[in-house]
C-alpha positions in Angstrom: 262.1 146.5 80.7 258.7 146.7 81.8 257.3 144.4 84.0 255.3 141.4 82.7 251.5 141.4 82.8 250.8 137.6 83.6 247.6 136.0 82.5 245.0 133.1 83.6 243.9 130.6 81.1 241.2 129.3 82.4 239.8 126.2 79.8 242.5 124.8 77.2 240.3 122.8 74.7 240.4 124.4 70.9 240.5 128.2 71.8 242.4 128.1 75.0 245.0 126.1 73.1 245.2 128.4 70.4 245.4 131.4 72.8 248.4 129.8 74.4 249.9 129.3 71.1 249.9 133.2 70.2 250.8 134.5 73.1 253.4 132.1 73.1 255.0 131.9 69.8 254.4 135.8 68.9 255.3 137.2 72.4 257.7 139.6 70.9 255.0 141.2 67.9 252.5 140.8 71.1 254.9 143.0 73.7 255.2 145.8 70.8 251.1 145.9 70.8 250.6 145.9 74.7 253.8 148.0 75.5 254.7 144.8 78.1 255.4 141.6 77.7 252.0 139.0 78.4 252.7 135.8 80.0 250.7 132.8 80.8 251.4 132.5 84.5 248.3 129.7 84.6 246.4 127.2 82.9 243.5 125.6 83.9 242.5 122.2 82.5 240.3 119.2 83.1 242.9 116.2 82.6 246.1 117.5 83.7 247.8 114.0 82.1 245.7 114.3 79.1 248.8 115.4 75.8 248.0 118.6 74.5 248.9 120.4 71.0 250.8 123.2 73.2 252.9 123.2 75.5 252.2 126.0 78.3 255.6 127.2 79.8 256.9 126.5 82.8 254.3 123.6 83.3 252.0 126.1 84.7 249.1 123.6 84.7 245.9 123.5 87.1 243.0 121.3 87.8 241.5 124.5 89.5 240.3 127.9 88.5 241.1 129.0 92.0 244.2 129.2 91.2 244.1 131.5 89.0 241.1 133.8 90.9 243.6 133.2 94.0 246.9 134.4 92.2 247.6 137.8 93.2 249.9 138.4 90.2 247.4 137.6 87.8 245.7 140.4 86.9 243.7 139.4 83.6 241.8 136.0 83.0 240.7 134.4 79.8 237.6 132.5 80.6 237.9 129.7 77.5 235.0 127.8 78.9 231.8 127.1 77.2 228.6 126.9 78.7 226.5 128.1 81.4 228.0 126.4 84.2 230.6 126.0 85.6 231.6 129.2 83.4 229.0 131.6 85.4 230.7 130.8 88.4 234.3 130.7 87.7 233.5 134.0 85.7 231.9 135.8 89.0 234.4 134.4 91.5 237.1 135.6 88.6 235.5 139.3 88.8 235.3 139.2 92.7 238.6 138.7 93.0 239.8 141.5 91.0 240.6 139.7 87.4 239.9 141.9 84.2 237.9 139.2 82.0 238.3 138.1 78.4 235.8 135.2 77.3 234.2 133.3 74.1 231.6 132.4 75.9 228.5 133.8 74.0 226.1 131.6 75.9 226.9 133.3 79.0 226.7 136.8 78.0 223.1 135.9 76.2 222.0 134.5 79.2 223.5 136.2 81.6 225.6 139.3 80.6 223.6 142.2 83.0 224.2 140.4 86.2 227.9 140.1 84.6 228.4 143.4 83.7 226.6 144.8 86.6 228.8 143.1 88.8 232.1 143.7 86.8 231.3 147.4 86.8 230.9 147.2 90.4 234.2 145.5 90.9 236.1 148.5 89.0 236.6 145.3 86.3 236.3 145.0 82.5 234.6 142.0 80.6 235.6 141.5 77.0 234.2 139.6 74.9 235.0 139.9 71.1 235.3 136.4 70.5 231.8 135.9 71.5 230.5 136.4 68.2 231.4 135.9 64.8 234.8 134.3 65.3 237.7 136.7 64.1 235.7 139.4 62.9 236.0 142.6 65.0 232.1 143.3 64.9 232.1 144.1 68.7 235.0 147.1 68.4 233.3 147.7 65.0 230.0 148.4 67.1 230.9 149.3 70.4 233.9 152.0 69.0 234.4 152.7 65.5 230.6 153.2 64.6 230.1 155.1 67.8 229.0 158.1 66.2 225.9 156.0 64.0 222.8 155.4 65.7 222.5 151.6 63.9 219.7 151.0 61.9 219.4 147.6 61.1 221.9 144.2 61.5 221.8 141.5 59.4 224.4 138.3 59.7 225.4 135.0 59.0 226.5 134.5 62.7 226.8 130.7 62.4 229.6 128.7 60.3 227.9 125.3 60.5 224.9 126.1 59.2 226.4 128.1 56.4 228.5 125.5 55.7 225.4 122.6 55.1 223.5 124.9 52.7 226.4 125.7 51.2 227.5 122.1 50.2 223.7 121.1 49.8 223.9 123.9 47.0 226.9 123.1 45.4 226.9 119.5 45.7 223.2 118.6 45.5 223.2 116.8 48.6 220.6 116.2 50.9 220.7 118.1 55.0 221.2 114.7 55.9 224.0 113.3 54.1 226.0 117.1 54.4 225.1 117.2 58.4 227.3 114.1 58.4 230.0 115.6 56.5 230.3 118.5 58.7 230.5 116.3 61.6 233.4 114.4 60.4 235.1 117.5 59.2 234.9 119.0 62.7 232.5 121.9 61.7 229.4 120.4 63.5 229.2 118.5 66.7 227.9 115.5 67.4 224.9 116.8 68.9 224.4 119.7 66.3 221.4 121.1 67.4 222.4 124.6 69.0 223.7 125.4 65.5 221.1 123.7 63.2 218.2 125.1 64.7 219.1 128.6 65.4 220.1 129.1 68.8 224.1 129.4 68.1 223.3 132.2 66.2 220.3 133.9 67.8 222.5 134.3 71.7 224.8 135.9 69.0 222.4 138.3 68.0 221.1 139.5 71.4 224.9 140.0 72.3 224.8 142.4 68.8 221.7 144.4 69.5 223.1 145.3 73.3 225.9 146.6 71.7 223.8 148.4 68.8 220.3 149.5 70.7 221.7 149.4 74.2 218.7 147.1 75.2 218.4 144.1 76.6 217.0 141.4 74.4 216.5 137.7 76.2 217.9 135.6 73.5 215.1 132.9 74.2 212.4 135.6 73.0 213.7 136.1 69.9 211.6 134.1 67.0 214.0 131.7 65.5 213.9 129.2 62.9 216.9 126.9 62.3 218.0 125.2 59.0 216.8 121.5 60.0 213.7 121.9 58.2 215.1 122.6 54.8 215.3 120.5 51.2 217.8 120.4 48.4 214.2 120.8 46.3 213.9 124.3 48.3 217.4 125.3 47.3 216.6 124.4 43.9 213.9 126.4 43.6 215.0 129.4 45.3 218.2 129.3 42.5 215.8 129.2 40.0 214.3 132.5 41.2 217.9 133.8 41.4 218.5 133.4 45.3 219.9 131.2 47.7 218.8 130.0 51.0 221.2 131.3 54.1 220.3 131.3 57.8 220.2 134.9 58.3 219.9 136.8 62.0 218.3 140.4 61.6 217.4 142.8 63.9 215.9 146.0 62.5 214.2 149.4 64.2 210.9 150.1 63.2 208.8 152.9 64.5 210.6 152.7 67.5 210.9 149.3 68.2 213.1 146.8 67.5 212.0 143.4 65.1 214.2 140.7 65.2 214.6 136.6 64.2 217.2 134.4 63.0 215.3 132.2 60.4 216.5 130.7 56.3 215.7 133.7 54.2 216.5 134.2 50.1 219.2 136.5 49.4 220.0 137.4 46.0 222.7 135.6 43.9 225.4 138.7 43.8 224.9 140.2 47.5 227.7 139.5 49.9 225.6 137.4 52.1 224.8 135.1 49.1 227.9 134.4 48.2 229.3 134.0 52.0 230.0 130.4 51.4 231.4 127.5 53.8 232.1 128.1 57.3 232.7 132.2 57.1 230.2 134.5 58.6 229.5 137.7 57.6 227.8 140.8 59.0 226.2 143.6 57.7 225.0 147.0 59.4 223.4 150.2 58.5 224.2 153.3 60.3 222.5 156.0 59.7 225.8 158.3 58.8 228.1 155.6 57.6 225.4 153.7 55.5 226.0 149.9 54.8 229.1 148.4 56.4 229.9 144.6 55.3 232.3 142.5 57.6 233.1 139.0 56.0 235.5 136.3 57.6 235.8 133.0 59.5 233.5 133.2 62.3 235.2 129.9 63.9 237.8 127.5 65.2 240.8 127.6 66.5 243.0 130.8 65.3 240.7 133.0 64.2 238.8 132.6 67.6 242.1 132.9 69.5 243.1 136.1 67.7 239.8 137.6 68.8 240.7 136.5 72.4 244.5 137.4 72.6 243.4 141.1 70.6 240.8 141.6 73.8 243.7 140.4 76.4 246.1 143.3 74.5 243.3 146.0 74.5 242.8 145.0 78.6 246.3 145.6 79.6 246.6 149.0 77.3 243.6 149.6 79.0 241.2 150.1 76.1 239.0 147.8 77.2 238.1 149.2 80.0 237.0 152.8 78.4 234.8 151.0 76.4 233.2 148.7 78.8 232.0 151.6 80.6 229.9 152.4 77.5 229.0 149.1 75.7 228.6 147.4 79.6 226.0 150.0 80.8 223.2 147.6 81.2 222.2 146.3 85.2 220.7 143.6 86.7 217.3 144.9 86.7 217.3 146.9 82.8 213.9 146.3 81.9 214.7 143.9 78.7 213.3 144.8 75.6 209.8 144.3 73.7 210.4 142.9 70.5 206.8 140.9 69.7 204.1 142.1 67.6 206.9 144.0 65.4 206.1 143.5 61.6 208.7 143.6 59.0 207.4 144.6 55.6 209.4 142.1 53.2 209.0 140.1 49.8 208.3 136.5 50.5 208.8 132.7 48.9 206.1 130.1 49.5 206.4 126.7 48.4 203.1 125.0 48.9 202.3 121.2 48.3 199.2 121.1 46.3 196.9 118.5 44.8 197.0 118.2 41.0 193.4 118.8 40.1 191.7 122.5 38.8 190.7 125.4 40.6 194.0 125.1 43.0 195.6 128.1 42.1 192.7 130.0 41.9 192.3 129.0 45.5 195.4 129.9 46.9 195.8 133.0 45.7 192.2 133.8 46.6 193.0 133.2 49.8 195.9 135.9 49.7 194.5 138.4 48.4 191.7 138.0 51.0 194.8 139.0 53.5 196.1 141.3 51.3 198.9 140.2 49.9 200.3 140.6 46.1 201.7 137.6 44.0 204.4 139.1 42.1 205.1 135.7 40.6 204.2 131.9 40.1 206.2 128.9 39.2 203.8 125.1 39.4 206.5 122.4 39.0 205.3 119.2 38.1 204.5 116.6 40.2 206.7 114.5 41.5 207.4 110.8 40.6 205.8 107.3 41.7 202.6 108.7 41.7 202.7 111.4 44.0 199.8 113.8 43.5 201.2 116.4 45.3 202.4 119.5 43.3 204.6 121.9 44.2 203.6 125.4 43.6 206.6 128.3 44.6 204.9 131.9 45.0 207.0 134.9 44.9 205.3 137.6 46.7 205.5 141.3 46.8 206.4 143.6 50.3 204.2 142.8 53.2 203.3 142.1 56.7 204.7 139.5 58.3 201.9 138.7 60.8 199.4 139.2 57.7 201.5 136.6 55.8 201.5 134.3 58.5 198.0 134.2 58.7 197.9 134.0 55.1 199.8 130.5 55.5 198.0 129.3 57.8 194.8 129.5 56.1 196.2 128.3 53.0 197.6 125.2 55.6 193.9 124.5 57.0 192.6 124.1 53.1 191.4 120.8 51.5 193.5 121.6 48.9 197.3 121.6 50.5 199.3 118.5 51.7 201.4 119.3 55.2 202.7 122.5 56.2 203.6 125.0 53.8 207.2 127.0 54.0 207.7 130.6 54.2 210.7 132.3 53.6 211.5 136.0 54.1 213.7 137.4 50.6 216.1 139.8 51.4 217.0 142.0 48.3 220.3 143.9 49.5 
């Protein structure tokens, strides 16, 4: 029999518990994969008298991730912590004492993944790191192996269950953010501080993770424009159904001449298209490469199993070895890459404006005076009527056709400064495909 290859747990909340779980209970499936049986020689947890949903064998329990960096028979760790720190450090002193690394932490990588991999690569090491984005789907060995031979064109994702989930049941149930935020919280989807998720940044440290992997840049997450879902109405889903769309928070990151235009922001995406009808607390990812053509990957992008299998696959492809050929290619990045330059990029797209106006004549003459001034095409209008308790406030939705981004933007906000326009308007970007 081969020898065992032992393993470090180093976190055992949701994921770590699930990890244990698998390698536990399908050791024998999990051997015939890896070609050696994978043990948990360690476990490192907070509360070590705190009851947990699985039992780790043997007892094998620590207070301190030294113990597993320290262990001279472990020879890969599963970094199941979130955060920026502690993680960062456990992760270096993990790599400088000769640990392969699997982790779920996307935070880390967004914030810090070239002084990772720089430092792993030095160390002869291997980070992995499919569970960093998108849950159990394999978009990481989708990108970083099977589509090696496409130069990627364009990503475009629902990277973020919770949000996905509140539009979803705001569309279905007409239910206000408010009332379907507190929903998600008691159905475990959201936390109790939401706002990583609701306003964009779960998904856009998700997205810089993608586009090293795609572009082989460096993007700083923080740079990327992002919008989050916090700012929506059911009266926006409404009308974006009537137009034949609905509202998802979609990340994108596209070449264009050269250079690369990314955001995560609520766009329309038409009733029919597999990002429409992503529903709940699944993501889905979508890529263009420029010999394959469109690729869609659709599954649950959290919680417990699916998040595990993406951890225990990455543990099997470290001790095969796999993941070490392909960190040497997807891990290229060091400390000092310059990062890359993703302002001033324009996206040429359709776009849905829903504009408070007051209900007297000559409005919509206005308005779409002042597009066309900027140069942009209505290709349709809908003027609801005005809303109840005399509110004079009407709500005009404009469809347009393909333009500029920045020309749009200053569209809006000249519309915005206007006499005739109560608060700020809302923009939305319509993706067709």
């Amino acid at each position: 029999m081969n020898e065992p290859v032992r393993v470090g747990v180093v976190g055992m909340g949701t994921v770590g518990s699930g990890v244990v779980r698998l390698l536990v209970e399908s050791a024998d499936h999990i051997e015939r994969h890896a070609g050696r049986p994978i043990v948990v020689e360690k476990a490192v947890v907070k509360d070590l008298a705190k009851a947990r949903s699985v039992d780790v064998p043997g007892g094998r329990l620590s207070a301190d991730w030294r113990d597993v960096s320290r262990d001279p028979s472990i020879s890969v760790a599963a970094l199941l912590v979130g955060g920026l720190e502690p993680a960062r450090t456990i992760m270096i002193d993990l790599l400088e004492h000769g640990k392969d690394v699997v982790t779920a932490n996307k935070a880390l990588l967004a914030e810090h993944g070239p002084e990772l991999f720089e430092l792993a690569r030095r160390k002869g090491r291997s980070i992995a790191f499919e569970a960093a984005v998108a849950g159990g789907i394999p978009i990481v060995a989708a990108i970083g192996e099977c589509l090696a031979a496409n130069r990627i064109e364009s990503i475009r994702g629902i990277l973020n269950g919770t949000s996905n989930f509140i539009l979803t049941r705001m569309e279905e149930d007409g239910a206000d953010y408010a009332d379907v935020l507190k929903l998600a919280q008691e159905k475990g989807f959201a936390e109790a501080d939401p706002a990583m998720d609701v306003d964009g940044t779960d998904a856009t440290q998700k997205l810089a993770i993608l586009a090293h992997l795609a572009f082989g840049v460096w993007v700083p997450w923080a740079e990327i424009p992002r919008t989050g879902i916090d700012g929506l109405d059911l009266d926006l889903l409404t009308y974006a159904g009537e137009l034949g769309y609905r509202i998802r928070l979609v990340a994108v990151a596209t070449r264009s001449d050269g250079r690369l235009a990314m955001r995560v922001a609520p766009a329309l995406v038409r009733i029919g298209t597999p990002l429409a009808e992503t529903r709940g607390a699944y993501n889905a990812v979508s890529i263009v490469g420029d010999a394959v053509g469109r690729m869609f990957f659709h599954g649950l992008g959290a919680g417990q199993m699916p998040t595990a299998s993406a951890v225990v696959a990455d543990i099997i492809d470290t001790v095969v070895g796999r993941a070490a050929i392909t960190f040497r290619t997807t891990g290229v990045l060091s400390a000092d890459t310059p990062a890359a330059r993703i302002a001033g990029v324009d996206m040429q797209e359709r776009h849905f404006l829903r504009i408070r106006v007051k209900d007297r004549p000559g409005v919509l003459a206005r308005i779409t005076g002042i597009l066309g001034e900027h140069g942009i095409s209505i290709a349709s209008v809908i003027q609801h009527e005005a809303g109840q308790g005399g509110d004079a406030n009407v709500p005009l939705v404009i469809m347009t056709h393909p333009c500029g981004t920045t020309a749009l933007r200053k569209a809006v906000d000249h519309i915005d400064a206007s006499d005739v326009v109560s608060g700020r308007s809302v923009c939305l970007s319509v993706l067709e495909d």
